[in-house]
N, C-alpha and C positions, 0 to 999 in steps of 0.2 A: 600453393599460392592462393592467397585469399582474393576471389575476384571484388573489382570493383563496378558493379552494378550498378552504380547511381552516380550519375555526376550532375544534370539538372532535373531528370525526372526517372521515374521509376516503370520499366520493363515488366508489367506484371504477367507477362505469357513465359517471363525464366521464373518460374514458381520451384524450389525445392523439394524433395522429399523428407521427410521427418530427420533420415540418417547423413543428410547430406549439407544439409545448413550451412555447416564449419565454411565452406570454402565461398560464402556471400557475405563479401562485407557489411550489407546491410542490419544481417542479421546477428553478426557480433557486436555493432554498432547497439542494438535494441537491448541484448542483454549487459555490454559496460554500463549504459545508462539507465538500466535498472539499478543496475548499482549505486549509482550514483544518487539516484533518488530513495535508495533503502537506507542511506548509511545515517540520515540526519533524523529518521524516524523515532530510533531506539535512543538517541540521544536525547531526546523532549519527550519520551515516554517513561520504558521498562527501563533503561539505565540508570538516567537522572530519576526514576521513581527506588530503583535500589540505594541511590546515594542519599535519599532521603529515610531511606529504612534502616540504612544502617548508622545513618547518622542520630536513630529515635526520636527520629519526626510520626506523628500521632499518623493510624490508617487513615482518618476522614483528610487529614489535610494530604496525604500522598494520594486517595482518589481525588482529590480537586483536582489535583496538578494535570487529569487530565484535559481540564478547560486550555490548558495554553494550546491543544490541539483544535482550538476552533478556526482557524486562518486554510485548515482541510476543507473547512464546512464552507466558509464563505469566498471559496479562491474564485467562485465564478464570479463576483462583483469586477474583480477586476482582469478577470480573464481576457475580456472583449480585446482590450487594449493589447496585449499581445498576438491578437489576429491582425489587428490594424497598423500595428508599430512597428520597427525589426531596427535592434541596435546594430549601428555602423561594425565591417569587414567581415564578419562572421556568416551574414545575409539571417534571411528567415528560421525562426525558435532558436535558432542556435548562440546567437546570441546574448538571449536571455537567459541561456541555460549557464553560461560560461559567466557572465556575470554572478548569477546568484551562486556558483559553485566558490567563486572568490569570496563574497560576503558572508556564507554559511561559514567558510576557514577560519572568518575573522571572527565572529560572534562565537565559535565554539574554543577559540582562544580566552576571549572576554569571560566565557563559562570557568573556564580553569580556572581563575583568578578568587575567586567565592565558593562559598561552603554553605549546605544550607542549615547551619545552624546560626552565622553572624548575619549571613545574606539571605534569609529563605526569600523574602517580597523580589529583591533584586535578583536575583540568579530566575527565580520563577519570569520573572518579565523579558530576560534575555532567553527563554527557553521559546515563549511565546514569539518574539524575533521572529530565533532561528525558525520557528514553525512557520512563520510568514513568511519566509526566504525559500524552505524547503517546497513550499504549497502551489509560490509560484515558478520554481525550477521544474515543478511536477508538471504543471499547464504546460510548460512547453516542452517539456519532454514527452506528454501523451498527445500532446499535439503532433510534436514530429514523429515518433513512431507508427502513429497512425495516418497519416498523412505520406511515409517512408513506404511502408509494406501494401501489396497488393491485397485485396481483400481474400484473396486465398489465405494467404499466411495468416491473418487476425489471430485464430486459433493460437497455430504457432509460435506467435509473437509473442504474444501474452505470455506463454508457458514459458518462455526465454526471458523476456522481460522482467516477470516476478522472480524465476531462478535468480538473474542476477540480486533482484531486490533481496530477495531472500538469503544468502548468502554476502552480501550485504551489514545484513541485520543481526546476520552469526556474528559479523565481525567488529559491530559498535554495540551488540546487543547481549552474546557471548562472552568473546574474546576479550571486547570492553571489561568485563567482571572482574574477570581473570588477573587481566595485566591490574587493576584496582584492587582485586585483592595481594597484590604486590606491592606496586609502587604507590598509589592511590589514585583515587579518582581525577584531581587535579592533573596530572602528568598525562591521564588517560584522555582526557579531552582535546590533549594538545598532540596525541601521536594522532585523533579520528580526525582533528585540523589538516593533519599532513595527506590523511587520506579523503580527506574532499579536492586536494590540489592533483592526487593523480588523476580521477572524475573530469576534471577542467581537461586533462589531456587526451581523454577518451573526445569528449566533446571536439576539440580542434583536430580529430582526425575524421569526424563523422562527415557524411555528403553533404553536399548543401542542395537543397530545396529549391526549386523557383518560384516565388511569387506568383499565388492566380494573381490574374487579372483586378485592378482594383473596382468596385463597387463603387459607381456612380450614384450618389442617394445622400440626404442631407445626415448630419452628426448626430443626431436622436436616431432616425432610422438606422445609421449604420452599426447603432450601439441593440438599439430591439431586437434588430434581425435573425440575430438570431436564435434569440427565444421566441419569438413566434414562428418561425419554419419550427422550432420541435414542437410551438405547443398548438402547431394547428394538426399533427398526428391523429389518427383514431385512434381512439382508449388510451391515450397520453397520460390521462389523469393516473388510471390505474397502473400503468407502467410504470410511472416516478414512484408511487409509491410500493410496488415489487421494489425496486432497487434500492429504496430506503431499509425495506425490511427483509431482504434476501439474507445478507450477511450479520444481522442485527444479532441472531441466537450467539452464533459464533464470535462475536466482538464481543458483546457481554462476557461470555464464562471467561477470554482471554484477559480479560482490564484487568484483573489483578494478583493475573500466575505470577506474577515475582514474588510477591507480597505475600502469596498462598504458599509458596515452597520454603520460600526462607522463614518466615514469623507462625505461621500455619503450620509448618509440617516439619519445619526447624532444619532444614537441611542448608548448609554453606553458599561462600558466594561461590568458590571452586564448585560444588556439586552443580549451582545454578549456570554458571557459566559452561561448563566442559560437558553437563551431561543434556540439561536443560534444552541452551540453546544448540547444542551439538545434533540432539536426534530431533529438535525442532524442523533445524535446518533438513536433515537426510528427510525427513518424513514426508517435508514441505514438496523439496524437487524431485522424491517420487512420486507425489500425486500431482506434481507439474507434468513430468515429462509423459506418466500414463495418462494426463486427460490430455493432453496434445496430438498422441498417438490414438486415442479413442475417436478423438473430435474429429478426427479422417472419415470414420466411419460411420458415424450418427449424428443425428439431427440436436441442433442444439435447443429447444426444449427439453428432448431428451436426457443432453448432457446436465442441460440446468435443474431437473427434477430430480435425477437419480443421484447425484452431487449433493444436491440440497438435503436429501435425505441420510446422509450420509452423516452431513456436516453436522446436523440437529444429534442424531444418535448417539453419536462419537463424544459428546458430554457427559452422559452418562457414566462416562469413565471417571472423570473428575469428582460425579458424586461416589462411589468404592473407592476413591483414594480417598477422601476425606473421611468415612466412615473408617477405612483402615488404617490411615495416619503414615508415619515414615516409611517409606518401601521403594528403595532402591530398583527393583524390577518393576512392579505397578506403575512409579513413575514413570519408567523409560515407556513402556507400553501406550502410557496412557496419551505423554507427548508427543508420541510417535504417528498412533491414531489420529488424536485429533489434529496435527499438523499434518497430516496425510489430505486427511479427507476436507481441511483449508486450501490444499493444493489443486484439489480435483477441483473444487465449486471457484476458485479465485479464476482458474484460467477461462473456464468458460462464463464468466461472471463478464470478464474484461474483455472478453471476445463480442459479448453480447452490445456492449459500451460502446464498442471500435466503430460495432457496427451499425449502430445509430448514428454515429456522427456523418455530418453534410460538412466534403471538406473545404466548404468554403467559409464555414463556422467550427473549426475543429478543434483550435483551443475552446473556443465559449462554451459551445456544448459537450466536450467529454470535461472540463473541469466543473460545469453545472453537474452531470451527470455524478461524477467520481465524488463531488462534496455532500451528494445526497447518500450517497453510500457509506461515507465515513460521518455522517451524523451518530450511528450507535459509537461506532466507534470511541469519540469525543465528549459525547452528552452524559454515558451512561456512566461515567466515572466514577460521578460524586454519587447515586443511586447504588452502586455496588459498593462501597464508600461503607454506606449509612446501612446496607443490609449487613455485612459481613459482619459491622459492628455489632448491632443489637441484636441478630439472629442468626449469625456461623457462615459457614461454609459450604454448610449440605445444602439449606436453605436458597443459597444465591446460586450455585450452580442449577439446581431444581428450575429458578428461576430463565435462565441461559437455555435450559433444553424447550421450556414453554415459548420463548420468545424464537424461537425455528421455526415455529407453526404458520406462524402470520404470513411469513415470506411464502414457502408452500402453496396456501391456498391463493393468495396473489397470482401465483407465476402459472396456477390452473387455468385463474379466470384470464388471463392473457395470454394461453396457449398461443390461437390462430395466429394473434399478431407477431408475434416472435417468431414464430414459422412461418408465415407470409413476407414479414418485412425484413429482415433483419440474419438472414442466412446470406453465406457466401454465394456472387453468382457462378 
């Protein structure tokens, strides 16, 4: 029987063991809505970026496409407002999550409808939408998980969290392919519709939260607050930008693996689908579930350097498949790797996030935080875009391993603090 843990506030002295989670409602609660927040990603990305590949829309104009993920970047503008606001019956994040799970259904409806060869401008602005829908489902879902879990579990969490996400992303990012290379893409958009309304029914079982205390303090201050609590931190400056450039290597060489496998390296949507995102997925939740299990043991510096290094290496693989061209094993290898070692660096990535947030600002500042980390993510699009075209393959990956480095030397020069501040007590 699955206990329930949380009814107005959370127990953090019932802390879990790695192998025993299953039976805390809390913590399946974290991983549904990972889910829920992974499944609208691949839809305004890698999917809708295949349906334009196979529709023989140009590379430059498929790396554009990933501007419509800028509403990642800029969720913390309107973040505030969901620490401050809470839609009626639901009570606190929950509410907002359950709304924007309805309105994502509808827009990915509205999606089915166009093609982007009559509709490219229109179907592109409906993808931007949904990405403003999804950005701010995200604010309050990282709001409530971390605000849900004892600072013990952060770790934990995270590695649950993205599992679901990830698995998730098999299923509108994979799966999606699959069933499109069937029935098409239009049809496919209206079954991932169906699957944001089961999302809504994770949400209506999860705990509800109680309200801190409100903030006596005028509507400008209560909007600042809480960007000056992070930015009166020490070495703040340096910090933000580790986090910009931590995941940056690995975001890069990812922007445009659809695009690489299918038009590059000429393999199917079936091979992109089944093998692709199949050993994407396994690769991802074993470097979830092994950095979950490690991060018991070591200090997260530690986790975030040896992770980091990992994640930089593990590109290199992408340059020997490009050099070797079609290979059935090579690719599995390769996606396996480097979705491995995305797995190890995400969870202690997001542990580090959980653990800067003040929870009395913890949508403002983990959606400040999390939009500064999906900058590579969103910016570098139309840049990989424009390399691949005039200089290949080998070239832009080459590019993906140099851009690791930055992150690295960042996360040296703010060793202390990350070890000081920001560990579980």
């Amino acid at each position: 029987m699955i206990k329930d843990s949380l009814t107005t506030t959370v127990d953090s002295s019932s802390t879990p063991g790695f192998l025993t989670w299953m039976s805390h409602r809390r913590l399946w609660v974290t991983l549904l809505l990972g889910m829920s927040s992974g499944l609208p990603l691949a839809l305004v990305g890698s999917t809708l970026q295949a349906w334009y590949t196979e529709a023989g829309v140009n590379v430059i104009t498929i790396g554009a496409l990933s501007l419509a993920g800028q509403p990642y970047v800029y969720k913390f503008l309107w973040a505030r407002f969901l620490d401050l606001y809470q839609l009626p019956v639901l009570g606190l994040r929950r509410g907002w999550i359950f709304a924007m799970q309805l309105l994502l259904a509808g827009v990915f409806v509205l999606m089915a409808f166009l093609d982007p060869i009559s509709s490219p401008m229109l179907l592109g602005v409906l993808a931007l939408v949904a990405a403003s829908l999804s950005a701010t489902q995200d604010i309050a879902v990282d709001a409530y998980r971390t605000d849900l879990l004892p600072k013990q579990e952060h770790g934990l969490g995270a590695a649950l969290y993205t599992s679901g996400y990830r698995l998730a992303f098999l299923f509108s990012g994979g799966i999606a392919l699959i069933i499109a290379a069937n029935i098409g893409f239009k049809a496919t958009y209206i079954i991932m519709a169906i699957g944001m309304l089961f999302g809504a029914l994770a949400t209506l079982w999860a705990p509800r939260l109680t309200p801190l205390p409100e903030e006596r303090m005028g509507f400008m201050q209560l909007i600042v607050a809480p960007f000056k609590e992070l930015m009166s931190r020490k070495s703040i400056g340096l910090i933000l930008l580790f986090i910009v450039f931590y995941k940056l290597g690995d975001a890069f060489a990812l922007q445009l693996t659809t695009t690489f496998l299918l038009r590059g390296l000429g393999f199917n949507l079936i091979d992109v689908g089944m093998i692709y995102k199949t050993v994407g997925l396994v690769g991802t939740i074993v470097g979830l579930v092994l950095a979950g299990a490690i991060m018991t043991r070591i200090r997260l510096y530690t986790a975030l350097w040896f992770f980091g290094v990992l994640q930089g290496l593990s590109i290199f693989c992408f340059i020997v498949l490009a050099w070797v061209g079609k290979s059935y094993s090579l690719m599995i290898f390769t996606i396996f790797l480097e979705y491995f070692c995305t797995g190890l660096g995400t969870a202690a990535f997001l542990a580090l996030l959980m653990g800067m947030c003040d929870h009395r600002y913890t949508a403002t500042q983990f959606a400040l935080l999390s939009a500064l980390a999906s900058i590579g993510r969103v910016f570098v699009g139309p840049l990989a875009g424009l390399i691949v075209a005039y200089w290949g393959w080998v070239p832009y990956y080459c590019c993906g391993v140099a851009l690791a480095a930055p992150g690295l030397i960042l996360l040296w020069l703010v060793r202390e603090r990350i070890e000081d501040q920001y560990l579980p007590e």
